[in-house]
C-alpha positions as CSV (number, residue, x, y, z in Angstrom):
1,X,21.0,36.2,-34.9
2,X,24.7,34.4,-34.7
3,X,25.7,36.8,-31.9
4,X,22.5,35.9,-29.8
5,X,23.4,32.1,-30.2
6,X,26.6,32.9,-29.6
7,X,26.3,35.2,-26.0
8,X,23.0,32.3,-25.1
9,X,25.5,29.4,-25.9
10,X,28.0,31.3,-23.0
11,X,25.3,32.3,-20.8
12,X,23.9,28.6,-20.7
13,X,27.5,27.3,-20.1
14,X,28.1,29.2,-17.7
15,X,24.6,28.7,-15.6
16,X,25.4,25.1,-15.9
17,X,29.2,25.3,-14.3
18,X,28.5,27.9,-11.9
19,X,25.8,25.0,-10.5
20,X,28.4,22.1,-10.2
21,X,30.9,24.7,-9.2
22,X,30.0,24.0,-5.0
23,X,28.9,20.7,-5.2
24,X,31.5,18.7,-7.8
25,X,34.2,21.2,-5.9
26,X,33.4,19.8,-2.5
27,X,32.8,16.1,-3.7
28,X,36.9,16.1,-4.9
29,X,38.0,17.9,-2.1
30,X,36.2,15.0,0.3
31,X,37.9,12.1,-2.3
32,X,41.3,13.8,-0.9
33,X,40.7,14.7,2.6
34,X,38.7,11.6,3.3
35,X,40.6,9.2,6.4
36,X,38.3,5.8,4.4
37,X,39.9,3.8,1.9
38,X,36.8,1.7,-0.1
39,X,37.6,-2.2,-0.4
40,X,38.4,-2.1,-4.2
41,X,41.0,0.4,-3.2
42,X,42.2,-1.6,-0.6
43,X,42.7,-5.0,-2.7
44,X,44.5,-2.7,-5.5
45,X,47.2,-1.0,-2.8
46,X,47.7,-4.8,-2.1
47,X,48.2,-5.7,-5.7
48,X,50.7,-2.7,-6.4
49,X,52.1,-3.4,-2.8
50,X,52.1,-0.1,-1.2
51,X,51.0,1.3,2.1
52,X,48.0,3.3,1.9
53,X,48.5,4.8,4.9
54,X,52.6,6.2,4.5
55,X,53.0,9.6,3.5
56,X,55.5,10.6,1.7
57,X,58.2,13.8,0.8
58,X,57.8,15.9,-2.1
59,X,60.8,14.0,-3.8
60,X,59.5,10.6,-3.4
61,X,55.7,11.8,-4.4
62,X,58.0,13.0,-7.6
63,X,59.9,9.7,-7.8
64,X,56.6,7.8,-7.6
65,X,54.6,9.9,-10.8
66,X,58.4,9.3,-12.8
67,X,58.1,5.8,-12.4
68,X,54.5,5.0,-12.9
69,X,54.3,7.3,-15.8
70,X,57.6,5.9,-17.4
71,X,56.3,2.3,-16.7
72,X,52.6,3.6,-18.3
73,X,55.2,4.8,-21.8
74,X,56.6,1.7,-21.8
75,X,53.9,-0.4,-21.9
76,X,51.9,1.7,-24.6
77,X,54.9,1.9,-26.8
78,X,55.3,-2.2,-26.6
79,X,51.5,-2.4,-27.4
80,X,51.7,0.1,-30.7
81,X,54.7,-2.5,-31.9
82,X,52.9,-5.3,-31.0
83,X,49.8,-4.5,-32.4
84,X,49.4,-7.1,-35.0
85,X,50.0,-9.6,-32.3
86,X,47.0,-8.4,-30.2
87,X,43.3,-9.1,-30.5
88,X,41.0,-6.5,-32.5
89,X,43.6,-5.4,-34.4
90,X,42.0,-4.9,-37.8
91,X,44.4,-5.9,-39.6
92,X,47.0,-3.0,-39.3
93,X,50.5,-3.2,-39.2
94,X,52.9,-2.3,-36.2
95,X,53.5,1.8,-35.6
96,X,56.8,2.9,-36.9
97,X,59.4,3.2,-33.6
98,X,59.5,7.1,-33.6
99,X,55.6,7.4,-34.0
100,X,55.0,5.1,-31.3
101,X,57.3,7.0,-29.4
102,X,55.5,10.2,-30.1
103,X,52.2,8.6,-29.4
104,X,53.3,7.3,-25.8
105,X,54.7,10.7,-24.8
106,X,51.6,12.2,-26.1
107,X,49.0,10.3,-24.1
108,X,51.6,10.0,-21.0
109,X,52.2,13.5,-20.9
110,X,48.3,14.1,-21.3
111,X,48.7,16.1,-24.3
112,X,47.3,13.5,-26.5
113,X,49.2,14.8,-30.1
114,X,48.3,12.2,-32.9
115,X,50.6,12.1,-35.7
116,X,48.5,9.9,-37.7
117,X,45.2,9.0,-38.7
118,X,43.9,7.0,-35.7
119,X,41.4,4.8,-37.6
120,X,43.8,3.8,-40.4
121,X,46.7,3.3,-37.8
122,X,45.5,1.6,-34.4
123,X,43.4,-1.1,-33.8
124,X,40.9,-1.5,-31.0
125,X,43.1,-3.1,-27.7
126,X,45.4,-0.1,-28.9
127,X,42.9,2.3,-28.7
128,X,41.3,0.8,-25.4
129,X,43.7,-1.0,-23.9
130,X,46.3,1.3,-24.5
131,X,45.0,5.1,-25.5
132,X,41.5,5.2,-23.6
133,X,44.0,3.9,-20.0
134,X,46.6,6.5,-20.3
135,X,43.4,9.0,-21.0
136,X,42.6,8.4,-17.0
137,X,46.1,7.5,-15.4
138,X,47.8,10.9,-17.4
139,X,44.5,13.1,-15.9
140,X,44.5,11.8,-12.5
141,X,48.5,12.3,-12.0
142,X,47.8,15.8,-12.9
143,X,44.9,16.4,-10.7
144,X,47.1,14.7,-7.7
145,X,49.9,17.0,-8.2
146,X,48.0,20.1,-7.8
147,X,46.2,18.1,-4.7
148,X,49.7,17.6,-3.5
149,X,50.5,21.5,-4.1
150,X,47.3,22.4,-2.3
151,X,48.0,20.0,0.7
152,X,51.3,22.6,1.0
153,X,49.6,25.3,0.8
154,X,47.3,24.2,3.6
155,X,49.4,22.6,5.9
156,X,49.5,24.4,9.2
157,X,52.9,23.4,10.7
158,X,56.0,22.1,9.4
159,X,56.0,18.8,8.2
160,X,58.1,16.6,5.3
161,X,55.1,14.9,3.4
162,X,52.9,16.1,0.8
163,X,50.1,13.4,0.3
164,X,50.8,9.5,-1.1
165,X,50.6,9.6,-4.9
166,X,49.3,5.9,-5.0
167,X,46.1,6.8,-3.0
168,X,45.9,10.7,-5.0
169,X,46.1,8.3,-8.3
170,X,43.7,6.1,-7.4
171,X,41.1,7.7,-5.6
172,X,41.5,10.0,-8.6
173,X,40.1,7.4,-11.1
174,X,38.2,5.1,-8.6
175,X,36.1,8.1,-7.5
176,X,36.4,10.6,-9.6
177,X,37.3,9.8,-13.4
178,X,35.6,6.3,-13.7
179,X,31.9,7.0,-12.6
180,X,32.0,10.7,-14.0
181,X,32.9,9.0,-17.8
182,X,30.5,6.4,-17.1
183,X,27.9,9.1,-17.0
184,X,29.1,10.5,-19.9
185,X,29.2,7.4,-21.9
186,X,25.9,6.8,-21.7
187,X,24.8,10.5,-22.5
188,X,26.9,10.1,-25.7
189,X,25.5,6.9,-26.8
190,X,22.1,8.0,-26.2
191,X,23.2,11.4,-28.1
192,X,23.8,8.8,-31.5
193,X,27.9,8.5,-30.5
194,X,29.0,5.0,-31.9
195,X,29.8,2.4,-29.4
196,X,30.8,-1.0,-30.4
197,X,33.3,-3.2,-31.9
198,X,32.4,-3.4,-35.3
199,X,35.3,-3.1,-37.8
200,X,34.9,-1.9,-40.8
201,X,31.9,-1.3,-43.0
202,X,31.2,-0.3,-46.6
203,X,28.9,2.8,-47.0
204,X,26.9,3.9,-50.0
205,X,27.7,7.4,-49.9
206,X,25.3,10.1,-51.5
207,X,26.9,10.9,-54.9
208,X,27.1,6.9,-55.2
209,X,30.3,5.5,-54.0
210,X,31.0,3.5,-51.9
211,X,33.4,4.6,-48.2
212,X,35.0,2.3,-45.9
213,X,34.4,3.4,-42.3
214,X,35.3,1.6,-39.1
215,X,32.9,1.7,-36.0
216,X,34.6,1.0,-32.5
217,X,34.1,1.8,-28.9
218,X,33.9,5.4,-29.5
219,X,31.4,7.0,-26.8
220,X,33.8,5.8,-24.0
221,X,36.7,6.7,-25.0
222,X,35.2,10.2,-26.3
223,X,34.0,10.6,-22.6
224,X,37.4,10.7,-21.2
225,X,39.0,12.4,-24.2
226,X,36.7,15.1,-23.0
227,X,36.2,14.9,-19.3
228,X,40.0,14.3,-18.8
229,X,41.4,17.6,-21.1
230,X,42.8,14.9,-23.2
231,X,41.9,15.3,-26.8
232,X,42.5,11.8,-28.6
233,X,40.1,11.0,-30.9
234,X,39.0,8.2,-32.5
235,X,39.0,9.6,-35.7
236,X,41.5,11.9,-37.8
237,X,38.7,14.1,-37.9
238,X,37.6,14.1,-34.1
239,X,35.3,16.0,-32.7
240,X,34.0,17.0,-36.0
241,X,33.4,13.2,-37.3
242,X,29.9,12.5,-36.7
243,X,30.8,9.2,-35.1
244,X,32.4,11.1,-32.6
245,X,30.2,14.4,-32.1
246,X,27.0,13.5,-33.7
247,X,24.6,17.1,-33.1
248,X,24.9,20.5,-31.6
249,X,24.0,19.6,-28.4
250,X,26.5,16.5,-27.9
251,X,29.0,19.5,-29.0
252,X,27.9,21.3,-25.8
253,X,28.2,18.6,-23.6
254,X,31.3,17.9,-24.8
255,X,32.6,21.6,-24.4
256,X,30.8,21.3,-20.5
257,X,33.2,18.2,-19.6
258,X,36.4,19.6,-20.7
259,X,35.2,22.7,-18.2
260,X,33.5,21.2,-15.7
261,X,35.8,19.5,-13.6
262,X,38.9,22.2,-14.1
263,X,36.2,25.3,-13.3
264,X,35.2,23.4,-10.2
265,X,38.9,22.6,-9.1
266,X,39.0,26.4,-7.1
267,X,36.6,25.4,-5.1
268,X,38.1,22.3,-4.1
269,X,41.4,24.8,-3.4
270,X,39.4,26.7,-1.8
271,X,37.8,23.9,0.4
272,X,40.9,22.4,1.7
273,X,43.5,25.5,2.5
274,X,40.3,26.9,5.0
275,X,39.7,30.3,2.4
276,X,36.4,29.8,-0.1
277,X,37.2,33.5,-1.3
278,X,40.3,32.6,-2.4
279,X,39.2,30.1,-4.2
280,X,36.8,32.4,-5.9
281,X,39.2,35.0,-6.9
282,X,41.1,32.1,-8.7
283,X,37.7,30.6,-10.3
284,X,37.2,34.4,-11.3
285,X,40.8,35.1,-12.9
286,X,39.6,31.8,-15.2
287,X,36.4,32.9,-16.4
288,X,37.6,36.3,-17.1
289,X,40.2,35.1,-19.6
290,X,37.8,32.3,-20.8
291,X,35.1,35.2,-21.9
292,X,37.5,38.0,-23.3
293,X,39.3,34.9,-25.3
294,X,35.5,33.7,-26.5
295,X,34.3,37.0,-27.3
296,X,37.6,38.5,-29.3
297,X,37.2,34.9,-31.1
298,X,33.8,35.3,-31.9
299,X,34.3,38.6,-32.8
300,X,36.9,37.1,-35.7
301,X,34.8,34.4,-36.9
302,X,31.7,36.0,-37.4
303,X,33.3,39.5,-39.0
304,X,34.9,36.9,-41.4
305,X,37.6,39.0,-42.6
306,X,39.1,38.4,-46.0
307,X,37.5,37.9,-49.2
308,X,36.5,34.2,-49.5
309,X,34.7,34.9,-45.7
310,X,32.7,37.5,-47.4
311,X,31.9,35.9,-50.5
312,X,30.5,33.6,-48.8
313,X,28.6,35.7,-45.6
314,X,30.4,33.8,-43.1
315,X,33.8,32.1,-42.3
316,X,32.7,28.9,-42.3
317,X,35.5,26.9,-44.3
318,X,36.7,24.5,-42.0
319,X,33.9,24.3,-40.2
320,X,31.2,21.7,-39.6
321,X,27.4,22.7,-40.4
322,X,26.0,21.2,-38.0
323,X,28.1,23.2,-35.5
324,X,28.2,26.5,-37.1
325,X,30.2,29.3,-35.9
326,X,28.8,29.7,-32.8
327,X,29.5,26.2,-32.1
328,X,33.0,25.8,-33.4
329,X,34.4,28.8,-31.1
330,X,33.0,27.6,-27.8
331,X,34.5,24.4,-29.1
332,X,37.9,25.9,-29.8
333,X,37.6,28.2,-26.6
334,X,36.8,25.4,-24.5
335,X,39.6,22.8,-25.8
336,X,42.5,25.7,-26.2
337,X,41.7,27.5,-22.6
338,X,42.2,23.3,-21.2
339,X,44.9,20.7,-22.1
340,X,42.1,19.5,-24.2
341,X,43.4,19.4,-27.7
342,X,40.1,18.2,-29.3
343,X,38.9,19.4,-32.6
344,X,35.7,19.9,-33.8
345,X,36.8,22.6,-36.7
346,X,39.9,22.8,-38.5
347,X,41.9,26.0,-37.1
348,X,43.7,26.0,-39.9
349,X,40.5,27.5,-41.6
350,X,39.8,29.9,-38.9
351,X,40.4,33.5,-39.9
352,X,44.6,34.6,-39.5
353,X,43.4,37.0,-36.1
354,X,40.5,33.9,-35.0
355,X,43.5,31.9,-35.5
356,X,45.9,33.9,-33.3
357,X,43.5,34.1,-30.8
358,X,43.2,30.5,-30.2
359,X,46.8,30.0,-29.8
360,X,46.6,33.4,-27.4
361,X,44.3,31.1,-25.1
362,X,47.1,28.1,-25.0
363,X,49.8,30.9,-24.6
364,X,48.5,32.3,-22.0
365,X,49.7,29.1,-20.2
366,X,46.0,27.3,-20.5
367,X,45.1,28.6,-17.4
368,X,41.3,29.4,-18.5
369,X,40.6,27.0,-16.6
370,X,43.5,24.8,-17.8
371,X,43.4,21.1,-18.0
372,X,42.6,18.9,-14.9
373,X,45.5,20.0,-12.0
374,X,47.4,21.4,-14.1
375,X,45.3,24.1,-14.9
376,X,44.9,24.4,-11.3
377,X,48.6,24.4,-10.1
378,X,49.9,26.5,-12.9
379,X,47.4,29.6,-11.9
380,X,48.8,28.9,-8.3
381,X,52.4,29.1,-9.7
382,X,51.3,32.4,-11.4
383,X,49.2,33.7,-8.7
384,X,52.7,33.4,-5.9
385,X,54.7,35.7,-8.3
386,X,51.2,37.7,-7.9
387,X,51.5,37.5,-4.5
388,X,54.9,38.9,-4.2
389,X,54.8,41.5,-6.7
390,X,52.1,43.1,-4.6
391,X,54.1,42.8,-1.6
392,X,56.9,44.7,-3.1
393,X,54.1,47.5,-4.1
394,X,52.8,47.9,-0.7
395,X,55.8,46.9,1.2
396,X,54.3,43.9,2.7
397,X,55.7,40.5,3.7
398,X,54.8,38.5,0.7
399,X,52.3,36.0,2.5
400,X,50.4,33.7,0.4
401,X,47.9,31.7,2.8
402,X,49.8,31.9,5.6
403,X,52.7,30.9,3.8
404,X,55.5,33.4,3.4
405,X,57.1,33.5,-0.2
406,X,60.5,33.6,0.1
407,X,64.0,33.0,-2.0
408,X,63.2,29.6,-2.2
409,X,59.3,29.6,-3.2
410,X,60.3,32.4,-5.5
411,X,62.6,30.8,-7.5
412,X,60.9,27.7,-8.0
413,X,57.7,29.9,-9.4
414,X,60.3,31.5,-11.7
415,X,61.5,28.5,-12.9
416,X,57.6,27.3,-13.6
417,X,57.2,30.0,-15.9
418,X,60.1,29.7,-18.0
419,X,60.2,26.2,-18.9
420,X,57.0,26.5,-21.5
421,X,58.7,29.5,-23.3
422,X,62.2,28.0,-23.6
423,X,61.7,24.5,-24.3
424,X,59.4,25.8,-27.5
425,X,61.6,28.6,-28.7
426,X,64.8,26.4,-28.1
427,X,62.8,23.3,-30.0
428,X,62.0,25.7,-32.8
429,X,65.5,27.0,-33.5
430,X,67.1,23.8,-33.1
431,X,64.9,22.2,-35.4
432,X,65.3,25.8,-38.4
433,X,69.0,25.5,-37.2
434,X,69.8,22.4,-39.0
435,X,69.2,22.7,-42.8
436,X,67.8,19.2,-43.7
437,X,65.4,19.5,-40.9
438,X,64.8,22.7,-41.9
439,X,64.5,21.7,-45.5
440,X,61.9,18.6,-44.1
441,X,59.5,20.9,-42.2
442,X,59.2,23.6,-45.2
443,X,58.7,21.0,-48.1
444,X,56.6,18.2,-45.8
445,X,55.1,19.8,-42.6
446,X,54.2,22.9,-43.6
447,X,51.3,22.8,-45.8
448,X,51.2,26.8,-46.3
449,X,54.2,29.1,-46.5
450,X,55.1,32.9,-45.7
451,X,53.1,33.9,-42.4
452,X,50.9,31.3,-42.0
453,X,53.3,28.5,-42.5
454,X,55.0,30.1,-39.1
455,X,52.0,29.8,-37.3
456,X,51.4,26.1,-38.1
457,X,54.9,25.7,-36.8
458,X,54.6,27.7,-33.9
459,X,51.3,26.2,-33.1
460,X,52.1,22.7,-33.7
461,X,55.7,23.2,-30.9
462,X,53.7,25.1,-28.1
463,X,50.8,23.1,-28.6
464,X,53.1,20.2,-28.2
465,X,55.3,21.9,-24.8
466,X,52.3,23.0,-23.1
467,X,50.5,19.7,-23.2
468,X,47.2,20.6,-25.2
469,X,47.8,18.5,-28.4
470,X,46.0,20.3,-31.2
471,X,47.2,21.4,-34.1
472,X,46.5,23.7,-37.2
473,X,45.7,21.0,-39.0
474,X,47.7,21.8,-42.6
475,X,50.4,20.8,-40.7
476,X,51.8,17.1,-41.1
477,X,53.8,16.3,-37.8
478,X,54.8,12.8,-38.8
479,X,58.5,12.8,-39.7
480,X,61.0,10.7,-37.7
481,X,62.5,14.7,-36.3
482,X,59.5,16.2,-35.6
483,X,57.8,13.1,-34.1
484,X,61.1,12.5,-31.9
485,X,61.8,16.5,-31.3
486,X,57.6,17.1,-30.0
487,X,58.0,13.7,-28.0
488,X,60.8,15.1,-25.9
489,X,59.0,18.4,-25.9
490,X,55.9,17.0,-24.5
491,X,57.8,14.9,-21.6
492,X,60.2,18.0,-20.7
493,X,56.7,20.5,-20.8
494,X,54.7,18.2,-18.7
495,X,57.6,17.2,-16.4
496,X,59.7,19.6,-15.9
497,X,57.0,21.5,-14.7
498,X,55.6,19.0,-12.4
499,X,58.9,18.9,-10.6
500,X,58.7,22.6,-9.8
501,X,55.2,22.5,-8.4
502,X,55.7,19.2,-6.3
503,X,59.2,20.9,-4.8
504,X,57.4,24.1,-4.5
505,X,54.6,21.7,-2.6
506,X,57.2,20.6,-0.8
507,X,58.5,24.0,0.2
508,X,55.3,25.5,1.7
509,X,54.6,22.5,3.7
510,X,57.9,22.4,5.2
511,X,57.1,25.9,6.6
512,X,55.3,27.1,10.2
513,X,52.5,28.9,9.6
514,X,52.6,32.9,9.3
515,X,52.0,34.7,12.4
516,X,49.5,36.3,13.3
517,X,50.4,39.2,13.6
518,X,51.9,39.2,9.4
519,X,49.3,41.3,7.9
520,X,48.4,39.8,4.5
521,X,47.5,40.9,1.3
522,X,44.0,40.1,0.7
523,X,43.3,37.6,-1.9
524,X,39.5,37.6,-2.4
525,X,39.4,41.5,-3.9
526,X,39.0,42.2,-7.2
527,X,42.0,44.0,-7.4
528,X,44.3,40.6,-6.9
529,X,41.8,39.4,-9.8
530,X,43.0,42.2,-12.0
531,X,46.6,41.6,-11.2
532,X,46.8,38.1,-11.8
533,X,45.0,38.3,-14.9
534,X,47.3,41.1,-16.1
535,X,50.3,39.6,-14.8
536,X,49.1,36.7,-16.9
537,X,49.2,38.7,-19.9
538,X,52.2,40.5,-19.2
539,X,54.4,37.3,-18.6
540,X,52.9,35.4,-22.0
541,X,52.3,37.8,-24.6
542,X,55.7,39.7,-25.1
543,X,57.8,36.6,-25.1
544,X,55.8,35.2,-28.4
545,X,54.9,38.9,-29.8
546,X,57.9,38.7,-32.2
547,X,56.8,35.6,-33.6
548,X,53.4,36.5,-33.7
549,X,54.0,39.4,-35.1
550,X,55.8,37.2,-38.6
551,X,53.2,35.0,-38.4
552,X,49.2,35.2,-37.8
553,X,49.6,39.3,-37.2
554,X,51.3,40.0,-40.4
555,X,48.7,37.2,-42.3
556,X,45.9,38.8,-40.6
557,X,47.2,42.9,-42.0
558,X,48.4,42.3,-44.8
């Protein structure tokens, strides 16, 4: 019966997505492509004081997200020290300077990490002001980047500029972000999601006590945690506080907006470079990973390997009743396969191979379907190694769109896919390198040893480089190293990379269109599926199958 609820839960998603796929797809790829700028748009271009209508170069698209997202860390860092000063603050004391550091990188960097208890810790204008903003301004400057990759890629003669980031950022949240969350806000509300600025009230719990919870505008900032890949919650517990995700079927339709706009994002690709199968074959190299990941996870959960699992007929430690199984792993498919980093089971609790599994999906560079752009422009980074790999098979020109791949495009796409690898493996030893640190992790952080001690590690410093935020839960992030260490990690991940794709941007729009008379590979067949997916694999797994092999692999046979 579980594995009917389980393949119907898919099957509905699925139906659902592949519905909004043409029409959500289209709608984004008109917000970017239209010549009209609407009058609130006009009066804030006027209030920043930009030109709506310059374009500009790849480098100064790049200088402009630096400085708006450095001026967007600053200001929530100020407001996290500040917070006793502000309205609605409940009473709690200013953040410590290397949490609030960690918390700004996190929710700038869209990776939305949270070192601390978020009700116990930050007050409302914190949480709204400050967390619930940089929810839509991180999201939209990753959805403009991969605009501005696929403005490149569709360019048809040489020319310098890539887009204007002011008018991708806006029309991002103006058209896009804001009414889609309002939507959702009212679905969760009407769902029983709490929204509204009560602070905190005693409860007569069941066994007679009395509990303390806060209330708060929840359902709005849920709707963006969700619809933007974010993952902040409003609660330590997340997704699996009732607050937050009150019934199976909120738990769906939060699962459907961290997919939904990042499933629909090929199409959009597909829409503006002038090819709707190649969008497709993108769409389809997502899904594929998305399903083999949910299945080999269901497959975990529900044979609930190891004795307590079977003690009990399922593996349901960790995990909320009124999810289940079968809701807890499209939960934990849906938020590791995006930057979304929500909970709404601890992972921790999952079996060691479920476990694995679910870091697999964020290893796999979250690329099924990824989080909003940058799900997008990393599977274009991965899909021009693609590209020319196959060249070199058939002994083609590598051609990807009309563009031709060469030195220059090449190493750029190298450079994407290293800088996820090294910056965790490099944070990792640095931080087991120096013995107090080292000391600090193993006696504070880690709340297991042997095996699965490692993977809380390893989990918490990829989750942390890649941008997804969550974590294995037993493990306790909040020391002044590892809050300053995953900070720095979480800027380099999200940055680093962004540079590549907006030079790479700038490489293939600097460049003439192919002629004719360059036979390209086609990019619509199922065989380009196949070898993007397996490149995929074959670039992700063996860099981590040491350390998966000492962790969740050795916990999981032993």
């Amino acid at each position: 019966m579980e594995w009917v609820a389980t393949i119907g839960s898919l099957v509905t998603m699925a139906v659902v997505l592949v519905l909004l796929y043409r029409p959500l797809g289209d709608y984004i790829a008109w917000v970017f492509t239209s010549a009209k700028h609407w009058r609130i748009e006009k009066v804030i271009y006027k209030l920043i004081g930009i030109n709506p209508s310059t374009e500009q170069t790849w480098w100064a698209y790049l200088r402009s997200t630096l400085v708006f997202s450095a001026v967007g860390m600053v200001l929530l860092y100020a407001m996290q020290r500040l917070q006793p000063w502000l309205p609605f603050s409940l009473g709690h004391p200013s953040v410590s300077p290397d949490l609030a550091f960690n918390t700004a990188a996190s929710f700038v960097g869209n990776t939305n990490w949270q070192a601390y208890s978020p009700e116990l810790t930050m007050g409302f204008t914190v949480q709204s002001a400050g967390l619930a903003v940089q929810c839509f301004v991180s999201t939209a400057v990753g959805l403009a980047v991969a605009i501005a990759l696929v403005r490149g890629l569709a360019s048809r003669k040489s020319q310098a500029s890539i887009g204007n980031f002011w008018v991708d950022m806006v029309r991002a949240n103006m058209r896009i972000l804001l009414p889609l969350a309002i939507i959702a806000t009212i679905i969760l509300i009407v769902g029983g999601t709490v929204q509204n600025l009560t602070g905190f009230s005693d409860i007569a719990t069941i066994a007679g006590g009395t509990q303390s919870i806060p209330g708060g505008p929840v359902a709005s900032q849920e709707a963006i945690k969700m619809l933007g890949t974010n993952g902040g919650g409003f609660f330590n517990a997340n997704s699996a506080h009732p607050f937050e995700n009150p019934t199976p079927w909120t738990n769906m339709f939060q699962c459907f907006l961290l997919l939904v706009i990042p499933f629909s994002l090929p199409r959009t690709l597909g829409k503006m470079v002038g090819d709707h199968r190649f969008g497709y074959a993108i769409a389809a190299t997502m899904a594929v990973i998305f399903v083999v990941i949910f299945v080999l996870l269901a497959i975990a959960e529900l044979s609930g390997a190891g004795t307590a699992p079977q003690l009990a007929g399922a593996a349901m430690e960790g995990k909320e009743q009124r999810f289940g199984i079968n809701g807890s792993v499209m939960f934990t498919a849906a938020t590791t396969g995006t930057t979304g980093g929500a909970i709404n089971s601890s992972i921790d609790s999952f079996t060691a191979i479920g476990g694995m599994i679910a870091m697999l999906q964020m290893i796999l560079g979250e690329v099924s379907p990824g989080g909003v752009g940058s799900g997008l422009y990393t599977i274009l980074v991965l899909a021009v190694i693609a590209v020319f790999v196959a060249g070199l098979l058939v002994g083609r020109t590598p051609v990807m769109l009309g563009k031709r791949l060469g030195p220059v495009e090449m190493k750029l796409a190298s450079l994407g896919i290293l800088i996820v690898p090294v910056l965790t493996l490099l944070g990792m030893a640095i931080s087991f390198a120096i013995p107090s640190v080292h000391h600090q992790i193993v006696t504070q952080a880690m709340s297991n040893s042997g095996p699965h001690g490692l993977t809380e590690v390893l989990y918490a410093f990829y989750s942390a480089t890649v941008n997804n935020g969550s974590s294995f839960n037993g493990f306790d992030g909040n020391t002044m190293w590892l809050n300053v260490m995953l900070g720095v990690l979480i800027l380099l991940g999200r940055f680093l990379l962004i540079a590549v794709v907006l030079a790479l941007a700038g490489a293939f729009a600097a460049q003439d269109r192919a002629p004719s008379s360059v036979e390209e590979l086609p990019l619509h067949r199922p065989q380009f599926v196949v070898l993007l997916v397996s490149l995929i694999v074959y670039i992700a797994v063996p860099t981590f199958f040491a350390i998966l092999a000492a962790g969740p692999l050795a916990e999981g046979l032993r």
